[in-house]
matplotlib code that plots the C-alpha trace (Angstrom):
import matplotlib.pyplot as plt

x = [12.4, 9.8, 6.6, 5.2, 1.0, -0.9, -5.1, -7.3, -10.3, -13.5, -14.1, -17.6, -16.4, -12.8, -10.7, -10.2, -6.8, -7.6, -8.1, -4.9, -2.7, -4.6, -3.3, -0.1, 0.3, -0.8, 2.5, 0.8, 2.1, -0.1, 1.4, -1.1, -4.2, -6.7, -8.8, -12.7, -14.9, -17.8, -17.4, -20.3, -19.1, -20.9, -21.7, -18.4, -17.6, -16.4, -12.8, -11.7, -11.8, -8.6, -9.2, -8.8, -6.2, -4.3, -5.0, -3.4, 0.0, 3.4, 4.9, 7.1, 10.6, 9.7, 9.8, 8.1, 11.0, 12.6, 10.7, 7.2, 6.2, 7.3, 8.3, 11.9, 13.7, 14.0, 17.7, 16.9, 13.8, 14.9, 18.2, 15.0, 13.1, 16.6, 17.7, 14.1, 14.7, 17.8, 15.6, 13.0, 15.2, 16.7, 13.4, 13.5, 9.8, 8.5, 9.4, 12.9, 12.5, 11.3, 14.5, 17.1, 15.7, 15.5, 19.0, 20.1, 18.4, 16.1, 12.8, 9.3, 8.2, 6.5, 9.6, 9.0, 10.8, 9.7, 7.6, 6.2, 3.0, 4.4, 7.0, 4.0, 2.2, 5.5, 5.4, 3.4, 5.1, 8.3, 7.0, 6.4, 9.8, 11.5, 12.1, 13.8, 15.9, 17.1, 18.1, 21.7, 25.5, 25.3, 22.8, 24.5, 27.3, 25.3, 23.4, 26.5, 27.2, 23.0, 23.9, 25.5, 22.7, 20.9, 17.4, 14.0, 12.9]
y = [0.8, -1.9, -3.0, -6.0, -5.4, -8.3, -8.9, -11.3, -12.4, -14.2, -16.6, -18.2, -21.0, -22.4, -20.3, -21.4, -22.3, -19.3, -16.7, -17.9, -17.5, -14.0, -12.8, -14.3, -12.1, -9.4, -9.6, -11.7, -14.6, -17.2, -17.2, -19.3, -21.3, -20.4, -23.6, -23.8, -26.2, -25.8, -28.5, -29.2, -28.8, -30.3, -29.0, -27.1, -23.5, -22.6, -21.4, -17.5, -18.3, -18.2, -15.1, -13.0, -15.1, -14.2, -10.6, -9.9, -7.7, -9.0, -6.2, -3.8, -5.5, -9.1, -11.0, -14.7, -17.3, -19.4, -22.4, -20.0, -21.5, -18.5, -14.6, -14.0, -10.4, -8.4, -7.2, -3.8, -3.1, -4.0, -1.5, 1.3, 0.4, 0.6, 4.1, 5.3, 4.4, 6.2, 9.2, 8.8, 8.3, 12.1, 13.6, 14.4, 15.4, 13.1, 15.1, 15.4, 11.3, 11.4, 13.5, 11.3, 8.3, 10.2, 11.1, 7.5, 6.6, 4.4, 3.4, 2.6, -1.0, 0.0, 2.2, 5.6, 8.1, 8.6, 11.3, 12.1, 10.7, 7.5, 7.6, 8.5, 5.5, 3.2, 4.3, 1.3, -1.2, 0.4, 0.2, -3.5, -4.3, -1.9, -4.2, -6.3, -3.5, -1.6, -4.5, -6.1, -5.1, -3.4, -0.8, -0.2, 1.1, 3.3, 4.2, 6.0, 8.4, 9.1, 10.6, 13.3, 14.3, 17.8, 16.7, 19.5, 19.4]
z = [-9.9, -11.2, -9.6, -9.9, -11.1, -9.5, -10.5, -8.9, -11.0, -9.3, -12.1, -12.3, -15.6, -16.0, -17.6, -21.5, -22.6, -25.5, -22.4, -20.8, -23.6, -24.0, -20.6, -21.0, -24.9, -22.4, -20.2, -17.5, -15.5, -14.3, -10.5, -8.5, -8.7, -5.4, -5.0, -2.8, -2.1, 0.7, 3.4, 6.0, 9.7, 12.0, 15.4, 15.1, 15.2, 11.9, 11.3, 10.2, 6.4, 4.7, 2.6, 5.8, 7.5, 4.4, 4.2, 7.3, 7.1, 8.0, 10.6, 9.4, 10.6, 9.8, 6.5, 5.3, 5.8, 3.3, 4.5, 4.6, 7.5, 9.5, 10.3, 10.8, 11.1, 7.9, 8.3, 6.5, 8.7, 11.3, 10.9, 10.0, 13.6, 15.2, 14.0, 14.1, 18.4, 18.8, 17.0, 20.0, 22.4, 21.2, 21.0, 17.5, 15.5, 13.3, 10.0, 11.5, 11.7, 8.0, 6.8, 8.5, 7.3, 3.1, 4.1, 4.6, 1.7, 3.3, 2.0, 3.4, 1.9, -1.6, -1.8, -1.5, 0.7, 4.1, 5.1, 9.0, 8.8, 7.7, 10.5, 12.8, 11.6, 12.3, 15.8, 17.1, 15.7, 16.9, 20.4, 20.0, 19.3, 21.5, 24.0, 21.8, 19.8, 23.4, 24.9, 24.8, 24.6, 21.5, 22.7, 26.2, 24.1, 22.3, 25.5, 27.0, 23.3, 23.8, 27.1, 25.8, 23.9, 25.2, 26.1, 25.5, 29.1]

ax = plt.figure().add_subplot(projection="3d")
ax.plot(x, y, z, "-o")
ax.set_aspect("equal")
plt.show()
């Protein structure tokens, strides 16, 4: 599997057109231009800047839209969060968690195989979206085959 190397340089001149074509002989794509200009504000409380807005992490489950304008389910996450609450609901142990998932061949998001701590670290997104994922006909159904399962009381 390939991943993609990004850099970001802080660049006090304009770049050169002889540095550009340097990187690109390197392998490197020019993907984006980030443009900044102070602005007075007066009187107003000043934004978040966008540097952090944009740092922020998009939940495990959700994806950027087509339109990037908003979240929308990531159908492959999503099916992770859901198998990861019938797992809970059957009181298995993290690593056990970690295992099934391997087993299944899924992946965490930078592709590696899942282990218990990053289960463990999952666990409060999970709970966000719970109510969402054990709600409906489709989990009913599979409530009833869970009630068969011995519970470690």
């Amino acid at each position: 599997m390939k991943k993609i190397d990004r850099i970001r340089e802080k660049l006090s001149i304009l770049p050169t057109s002889l540095y550009l074509s340097k990187m690109h002989d390197a392998g490197w794509s020019l993907v984006a231009l980030e443009w900044e200009r102070e602005v007075e504000v007066a009187g107003e409380e000043l934004p978040e800047p966008a540097a952090e807005r944009a740092s922020e992490e998009i939940p495990f489950g959700l994806r950027i839209s087509s339109d990037c304008r908003h979240l929308e389910d990531d159908p492959l996450e999503m099916q992770t969060l859901r198998f990861l609450a019938e797992l809970i609901v059957q009181d298995v142990s993290f690593k056990s968690m970690a295992d099934a998932l391997n087993v299944r061949e899924y992946r965490t998001r930078d592709g590696r195989p899942w282990n218990a701590a990053s289960v463990f670290v999952l666990t409060p997104r999970l709970m966000e979206v719970a109510p969402r994922i054990l709600f409906g006909a489709e989990w009913e159904s599979r409530k009833k085959q869970l009630a068969r399962v011995a519970w470690n009381s």
